[in-house]
Residue, then its C-alpha position, 0 to 999 in steps of 0.5 A: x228250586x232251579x239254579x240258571x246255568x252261567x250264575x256267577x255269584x260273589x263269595x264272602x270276605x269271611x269265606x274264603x279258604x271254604x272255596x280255595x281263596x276263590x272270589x266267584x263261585x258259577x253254576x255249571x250243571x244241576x243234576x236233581x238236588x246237587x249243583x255243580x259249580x267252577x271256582x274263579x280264577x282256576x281254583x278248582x271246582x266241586x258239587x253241593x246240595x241244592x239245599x246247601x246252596x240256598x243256605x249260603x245265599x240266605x246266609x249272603x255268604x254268597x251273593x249274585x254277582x251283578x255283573x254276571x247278570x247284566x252280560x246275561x241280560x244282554x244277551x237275551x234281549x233282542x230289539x227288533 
C-alpha cells in the first residue's frame, strides 16, 4: 500500500503523548515499507512500518484529516 505524499491525518485523544502531545501526523516520504512522517505544531518528526500505519488507522487512532484532503483537492482540480 502506497501512502499519498502531503496526507494530514488527526491523531486520537487517546494517543497523544505517543506522538509528542502533536494533534497531526503528515506523510513526508515512503521509502519500501517505512513511512516517514512530521508532527503538527513542530513536535518533531519520525518513520514507521507501513504495516504499522495501517494498524493505527484501522485502529482510528489516526484518522484522515478532512481538511487536508479538501485543500488537496482543490488543487488538483482544473476547470477549464
Amino acid at each position: 500500500m502506497t501512502f499519498e505524499l502531503g496526507t494530514e491525518y488527526k491523531i486520537a485523544h487517546v494517543m497523544p503523548g505517543v506522538f509528542n502531545s502533536a494533534d497531526t501526523l503528515t506523510i513526508v516520504r515512503q521509502s519500501g515499507d517505512i513511512v516517514q512522517f512530521t508532527l503538527g505544531n513542530g513536535k518533531g518528526r519520525g518513520a514507521m512500518p507501513v504495516d504499522h500505519l495501517k494498524y493505527l488507522l484501522n485502529k482510528n487512532e489516526l484518522t484522515v484529516n478532512k481538511r487536508s484532503l479538501l485543500n488537496h483537492d482543490d488543487t488538483n482540480e482544473k476547470i477549464g
